[in-house]
C-alpha positions as CSV (number, residue, x, y, z in Angstrom):
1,X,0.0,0.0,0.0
2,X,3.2,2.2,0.3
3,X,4.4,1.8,-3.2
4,X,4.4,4.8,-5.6
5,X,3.9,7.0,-2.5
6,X,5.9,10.2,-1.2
7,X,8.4,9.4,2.0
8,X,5.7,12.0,3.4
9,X,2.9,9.8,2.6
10,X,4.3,6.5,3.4
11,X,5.0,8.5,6.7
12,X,1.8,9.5,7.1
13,X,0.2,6.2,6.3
14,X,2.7,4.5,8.8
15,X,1.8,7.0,11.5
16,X,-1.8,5.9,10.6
17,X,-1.3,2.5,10.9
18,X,0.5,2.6,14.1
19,X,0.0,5.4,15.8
20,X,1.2,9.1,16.5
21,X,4.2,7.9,18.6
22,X,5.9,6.0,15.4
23,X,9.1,6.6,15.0
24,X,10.2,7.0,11.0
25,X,13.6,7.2,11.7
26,X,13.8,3.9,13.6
27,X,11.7,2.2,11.3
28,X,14.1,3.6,8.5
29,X,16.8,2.5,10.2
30,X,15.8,-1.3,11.1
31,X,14.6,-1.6,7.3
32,X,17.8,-0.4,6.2
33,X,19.1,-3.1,8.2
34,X,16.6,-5.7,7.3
35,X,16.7,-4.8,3.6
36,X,20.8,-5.0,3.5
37,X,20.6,-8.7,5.4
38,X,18.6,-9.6,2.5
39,X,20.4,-8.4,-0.2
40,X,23.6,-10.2,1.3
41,X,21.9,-13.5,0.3
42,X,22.0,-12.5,-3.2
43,X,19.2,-11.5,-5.7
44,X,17.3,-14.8,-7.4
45,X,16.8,-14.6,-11.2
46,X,13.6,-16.3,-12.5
47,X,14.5,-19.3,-14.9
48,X,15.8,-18.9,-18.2
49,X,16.9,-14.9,-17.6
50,X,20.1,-15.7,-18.2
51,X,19.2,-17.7,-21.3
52,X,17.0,-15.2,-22.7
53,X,20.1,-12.5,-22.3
54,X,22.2,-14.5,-23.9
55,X,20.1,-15.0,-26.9
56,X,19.2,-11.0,-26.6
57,X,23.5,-11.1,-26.9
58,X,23.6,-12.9,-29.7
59,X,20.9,-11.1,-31.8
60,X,22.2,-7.9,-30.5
61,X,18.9,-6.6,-29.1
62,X,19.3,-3.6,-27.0
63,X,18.0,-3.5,-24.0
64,X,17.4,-1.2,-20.8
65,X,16.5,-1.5,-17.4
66,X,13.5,1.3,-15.7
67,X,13.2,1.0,-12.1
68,X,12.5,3.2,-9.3
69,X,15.4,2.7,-7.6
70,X,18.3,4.7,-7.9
71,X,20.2,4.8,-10.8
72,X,23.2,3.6,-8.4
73,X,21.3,1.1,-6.3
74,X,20.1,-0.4,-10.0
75,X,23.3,-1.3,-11.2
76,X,24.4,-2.5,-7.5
77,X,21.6,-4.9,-7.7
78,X,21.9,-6.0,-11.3
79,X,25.8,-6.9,-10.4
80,X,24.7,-8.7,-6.8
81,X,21.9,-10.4,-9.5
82,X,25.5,-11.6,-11.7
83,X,23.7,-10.0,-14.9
84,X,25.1,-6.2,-14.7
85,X,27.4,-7.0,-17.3
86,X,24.4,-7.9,-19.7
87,X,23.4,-4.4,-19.5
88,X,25.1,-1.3,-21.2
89,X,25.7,1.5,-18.0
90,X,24.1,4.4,-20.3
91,X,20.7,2.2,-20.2
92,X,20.0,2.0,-16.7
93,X,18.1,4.1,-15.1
94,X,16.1,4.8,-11.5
């Protein structure tokens, strides 16, 4: 329910949720946490991605990544994914 939200509305739907005395900060800070423990297991690929880039490879088909992550985080999670190198740099973008 938070997705495509502001940080002030994800706030204020939070604050909703669980009252006036949440703290965003802390809660910021333990999912930082939570989300980086994750992320230190690695990314899983869906079957066959690295099959179909391949094939994009040897056709030559261009190819770019939207996301709504950073630009940065994006490429950090495309190299923890072990297919950065499928994608050309100037094509990602958060």
């Amino acid at each position: 329910s938070m997705v495509g939200h502001s940080g002030a509305q994800g706030e204020a739907l939070l604050r909703a949720a669980f009252g006036r005395d949440f703290d965003p900060r802390a809660f910021d800070a333990a999912w930082a946490e939570a989300f980086a423990a994750v992320l230190a297991q690695g990314i899983p690929l869906r079957p066959g991605v690295t099959d179909l880039l391949d094939h994009l490879d040897t056709i030559a088909m261009p190819r770019a990544v939207a996301t709504n992550s950073h630009t940065d985080h994006a490429h950090e999670n495309l190299a923890r994914a072990g297919i950065g190198a499928y994608f050309d740099p100037r094509h990602v973008h958060g």
